[in-house]
N, C-alpha and C positions, 0 to 999 in steps of 0.2 A: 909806860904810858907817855902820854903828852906834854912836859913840861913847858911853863910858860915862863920864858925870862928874856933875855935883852936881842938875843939872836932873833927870836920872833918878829921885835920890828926893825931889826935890820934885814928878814926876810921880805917882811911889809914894804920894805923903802926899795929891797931893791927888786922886788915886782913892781911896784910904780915905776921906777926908773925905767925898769924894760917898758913897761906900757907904752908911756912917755912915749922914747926914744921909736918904738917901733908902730907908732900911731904916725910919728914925723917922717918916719923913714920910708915905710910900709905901708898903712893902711890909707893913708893922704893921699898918696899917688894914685892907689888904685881909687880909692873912690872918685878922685878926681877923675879917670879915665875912664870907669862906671856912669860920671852924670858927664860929660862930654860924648860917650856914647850914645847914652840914653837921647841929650840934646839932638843928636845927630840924627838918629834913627828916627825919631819923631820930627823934625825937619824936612827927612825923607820922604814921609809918609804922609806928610802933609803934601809936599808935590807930586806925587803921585797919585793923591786922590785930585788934586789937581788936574792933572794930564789926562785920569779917567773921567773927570766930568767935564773937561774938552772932549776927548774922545766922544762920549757919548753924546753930547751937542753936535759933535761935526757926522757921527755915522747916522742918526734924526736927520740931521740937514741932510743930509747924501739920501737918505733913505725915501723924506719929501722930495728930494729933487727927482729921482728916478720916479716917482708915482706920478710926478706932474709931467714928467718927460714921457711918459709912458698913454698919459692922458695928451696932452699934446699930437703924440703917436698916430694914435689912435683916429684924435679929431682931422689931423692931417691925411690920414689911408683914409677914412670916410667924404673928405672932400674931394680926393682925388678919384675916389670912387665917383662919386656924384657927377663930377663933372667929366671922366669918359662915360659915363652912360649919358650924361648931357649930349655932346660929343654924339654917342652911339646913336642917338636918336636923332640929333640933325641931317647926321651922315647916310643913317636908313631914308628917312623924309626926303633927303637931295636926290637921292636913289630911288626910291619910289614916285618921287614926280619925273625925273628922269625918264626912266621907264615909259611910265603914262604918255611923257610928252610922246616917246619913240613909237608907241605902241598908236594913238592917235595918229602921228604921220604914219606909220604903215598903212592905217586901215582908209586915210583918205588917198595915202597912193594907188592903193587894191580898190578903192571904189570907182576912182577915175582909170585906173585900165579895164576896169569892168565894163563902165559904161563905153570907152573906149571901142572894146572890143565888139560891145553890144551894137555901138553906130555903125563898123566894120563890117559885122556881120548881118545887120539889117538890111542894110547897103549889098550885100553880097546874097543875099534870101533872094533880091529878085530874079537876080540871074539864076541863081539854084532851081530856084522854084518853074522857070522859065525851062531849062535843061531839062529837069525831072519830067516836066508836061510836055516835052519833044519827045524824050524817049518812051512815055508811057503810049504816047499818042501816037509815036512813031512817024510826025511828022512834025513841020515846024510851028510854032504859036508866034504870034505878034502882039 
């Protein structure tokens, strides 16, 4: 069995010893490079949650901006709409009295050659009528 005498705490002493030694040599360093990690990586992650709530502030902005650009758009093709059918309807209107006007001088130019013709041929009835009453009568009228 187990005897207990003087080697025991010189077993004691020299487990501490090792402890000791291998806590300064050992176990320091790495912890030390454990919480300088640790420091590190949560450092990290602190700007990166940083950069994602830039991020998501600027793709909002970008994302209003386009809806407003979009709306802009839109208001802009509806006015230029507006205004060629403005446009479309003066340019019918210019055309339409146009028209009208050419279509009135026509119809007073065909009225006065009408009448024209009508004084030409009044004027020209007597002698007709004069011919026509020679030949039916087969002599001459005065």
């Amino acid at each position: 069995m187990l005897e207990i005498n003087s080697t025991v705490f010189i077993q004691i002493a020299n487990f501490l010893l090792l402890l000791f030694l291998l806590n300064i040599i050992l176990f320091k360093p790495i912890r030390k490079i454990l919480s300088q990690r640790y420091d590190e990586t949560s450092s990290l992650k602190k700007v990166i949650g940083d950069y994602q709530d830039r991020s998501e502030r600027n793709e909002k902005g970008i994302e209003e901006g386009m809806v407003q650009a979009r709306k802009d758009g839109h208001t802009q093709k509806d006015s230029f709409k507006n205004q060629g059918i403005e446009k479309e309807k003066a340019i019918l209107q210019q055309a339409g009295s146009s028209v009208e006007a050419k279509k009135e001088q026509a119809n007073k130019e065909m009225e006065s050659k009408i009448v024209d013709i009508r004084k030409k041929m009044e004027d020209q009835i007597g002698g007709f009528s004069q011919e026509l009453a020679e030949k039916i009568l087969g002599r001459s009228v005065q």
